[in-house]
C-alpha positions in Angstrom: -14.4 -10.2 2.1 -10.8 -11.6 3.7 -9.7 -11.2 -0.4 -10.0 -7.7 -0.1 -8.0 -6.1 2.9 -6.8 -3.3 1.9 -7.8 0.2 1.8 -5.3 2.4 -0.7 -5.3 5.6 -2.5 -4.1 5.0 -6.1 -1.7 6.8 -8.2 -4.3 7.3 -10.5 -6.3 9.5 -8.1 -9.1 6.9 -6.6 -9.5 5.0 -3.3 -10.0 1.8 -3.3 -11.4 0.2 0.0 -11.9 -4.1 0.6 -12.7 -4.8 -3.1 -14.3 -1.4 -4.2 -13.7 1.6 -6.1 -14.7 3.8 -2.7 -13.7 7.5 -4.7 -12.3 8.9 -8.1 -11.5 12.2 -9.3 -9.1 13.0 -6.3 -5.3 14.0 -7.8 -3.3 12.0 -9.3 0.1 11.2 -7.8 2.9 13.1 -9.2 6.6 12.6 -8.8 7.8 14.2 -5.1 4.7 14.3 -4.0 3.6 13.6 0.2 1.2 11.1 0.1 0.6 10.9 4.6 -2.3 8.5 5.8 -4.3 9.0 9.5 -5.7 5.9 10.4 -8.7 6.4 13.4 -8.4 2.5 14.4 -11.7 2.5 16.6 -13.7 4.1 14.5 -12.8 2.1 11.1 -11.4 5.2 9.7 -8.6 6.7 7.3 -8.2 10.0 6.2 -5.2 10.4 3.0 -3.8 13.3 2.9 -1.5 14.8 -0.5 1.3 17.2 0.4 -0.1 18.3 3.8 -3.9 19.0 3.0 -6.5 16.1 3.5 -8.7 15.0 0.2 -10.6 12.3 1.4 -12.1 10.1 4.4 -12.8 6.5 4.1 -15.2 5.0 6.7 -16.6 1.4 7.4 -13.2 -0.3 7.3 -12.8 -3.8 8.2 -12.6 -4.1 11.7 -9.5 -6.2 11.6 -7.0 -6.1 14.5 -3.9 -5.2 13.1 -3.3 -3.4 10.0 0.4 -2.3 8.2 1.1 0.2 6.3 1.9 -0.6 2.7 2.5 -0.1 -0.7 0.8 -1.9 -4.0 3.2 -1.8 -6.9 1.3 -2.5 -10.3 5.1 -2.3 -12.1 8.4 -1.2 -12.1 9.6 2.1 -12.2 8.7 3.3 -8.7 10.3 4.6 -5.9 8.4 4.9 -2.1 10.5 6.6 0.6 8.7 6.3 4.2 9.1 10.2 5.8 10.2 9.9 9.8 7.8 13.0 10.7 6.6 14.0 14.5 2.9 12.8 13.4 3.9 8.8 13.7 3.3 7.6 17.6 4.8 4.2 17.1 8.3 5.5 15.8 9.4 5.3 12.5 8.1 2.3 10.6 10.8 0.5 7.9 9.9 -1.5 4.8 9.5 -5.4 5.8 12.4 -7.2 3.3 11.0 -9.7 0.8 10.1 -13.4 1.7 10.4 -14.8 -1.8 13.6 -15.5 -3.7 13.8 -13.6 -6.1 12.9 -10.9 -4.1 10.1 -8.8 -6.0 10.9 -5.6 -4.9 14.2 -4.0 -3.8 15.0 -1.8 -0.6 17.6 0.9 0.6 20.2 0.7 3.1 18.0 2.2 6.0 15.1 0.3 4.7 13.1 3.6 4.3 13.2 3.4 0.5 11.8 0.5 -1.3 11.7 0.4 -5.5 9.8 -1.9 -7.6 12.1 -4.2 -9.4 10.0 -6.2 -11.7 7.7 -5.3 -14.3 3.9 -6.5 -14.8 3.5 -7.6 -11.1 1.3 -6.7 -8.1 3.6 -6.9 -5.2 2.0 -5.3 -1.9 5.0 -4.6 0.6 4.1 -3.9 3.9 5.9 -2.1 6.5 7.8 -3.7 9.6 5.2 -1.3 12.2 1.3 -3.0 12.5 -0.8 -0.6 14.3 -3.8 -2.1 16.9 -5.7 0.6 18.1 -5.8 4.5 18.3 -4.7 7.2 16.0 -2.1 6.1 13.7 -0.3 7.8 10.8 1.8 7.4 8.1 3.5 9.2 5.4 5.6 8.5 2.2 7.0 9.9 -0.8 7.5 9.1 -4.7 11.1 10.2 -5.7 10.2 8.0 -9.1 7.0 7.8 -10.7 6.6 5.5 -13.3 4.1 6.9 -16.3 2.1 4.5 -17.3 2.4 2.8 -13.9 0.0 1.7 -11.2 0.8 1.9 -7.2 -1.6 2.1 -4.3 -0.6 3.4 -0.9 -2.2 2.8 2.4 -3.0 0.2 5.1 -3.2 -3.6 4.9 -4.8 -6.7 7.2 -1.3 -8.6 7.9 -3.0 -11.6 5.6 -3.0 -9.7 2.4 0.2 -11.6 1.9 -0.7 -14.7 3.0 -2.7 -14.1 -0.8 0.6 -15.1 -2.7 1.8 -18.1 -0.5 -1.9 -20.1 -1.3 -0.7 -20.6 -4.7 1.7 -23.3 -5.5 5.2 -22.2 -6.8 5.4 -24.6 -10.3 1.8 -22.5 -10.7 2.8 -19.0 -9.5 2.3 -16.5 -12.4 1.3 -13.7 -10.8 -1.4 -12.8 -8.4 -1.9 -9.2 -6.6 -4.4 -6.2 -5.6 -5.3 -4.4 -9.0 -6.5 -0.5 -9.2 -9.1 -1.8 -10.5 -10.5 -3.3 -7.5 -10.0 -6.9 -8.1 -7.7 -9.7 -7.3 -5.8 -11.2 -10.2 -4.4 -14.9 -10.1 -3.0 -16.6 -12.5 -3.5 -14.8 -15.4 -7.4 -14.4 -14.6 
């Protein structure tokens, strides 16, 4: 489904792929850890990796022309730091600023680090770098962790943002990607 276009490995320790718990029982996501992601674009792909060893391949992606790289933020209290590493072909991909005012999510100087700023909101942020065909990968880190916190990190269709600009603004309450699997709007 178009709702669902994003494939992510929780901080919980699950992957969730286009609407669906896809895998569960992997790590959870600890403070400092290497989260890295190895997207095989033909093939519908994406292999996550934690702190250099792979834990799990997700097949059958959409077959979407471009996808980003991105972070889910389920609250504040988070910090996500892209890595520059040898492994990324494209060059190093920055966090994309914010389009709404308030901005929902803060970034660093060199646009490398990006920290959720607002409690008890999905905010997906994508990264500035879309990738459209072969071997792709990306890597991040968490220099905060917040505990009771959810955050998803992996690879987006470019119109998983598009999501927040079909509701009207006097309406908005809050609408995002949940770990769960599900897209929440307006309260429901």
């Amino acid at each position: 489904s178009e709702m669902y276009n994003h494939c992510g490995l929780a901080s919980s320790g699950e992957v969730f792929c286009m609407g669906v718990r896809a895998k569960s029982d992997l790590p959870r996501i600890q403070k400092g850890d290497v989260v890295g992601l190895r997207l095989f674009h033909s093939q519908g792909k994406v292999v996550f990796y934690l702190n250099d060893k792979p834990i799990v391949e997700q097949r059958n992606l959409a077959t979407y022309e471009q996808y980003y790289p991105c972070v889910t933020f389920g609250n504040a209290g988070y910090e996500v730091r892209i890595h520059p590493c040898p492994r990324i072909p494209l060059g190093v991909p920055r966090w994309a600023p914010d389009s709404f005012d308030p901005p929902r999510f803060q970034l660093g100087k060199d646009n490398l680090l990006v920290k959720a700023s607002r409690a008890q909101q999905c905010v997906t942020v994508l990264s500035d770098i879309q990738y459209e065909s072969g071997l792709q990968y990306f890597e991040v880190s968490f220099p905060a962790i917040h505990p009771d916190a959810e955050l998803c990190v992996g690879i987006a269709a470019p119109s998983i943002v598009d999501n927040f600009r079909v509701l009207p603004a006097p309406e908005f309450n809050h609408f995002g990607y949940m770990m769960t699997g599900e897209i929440v709007g307006l309260g429901q």
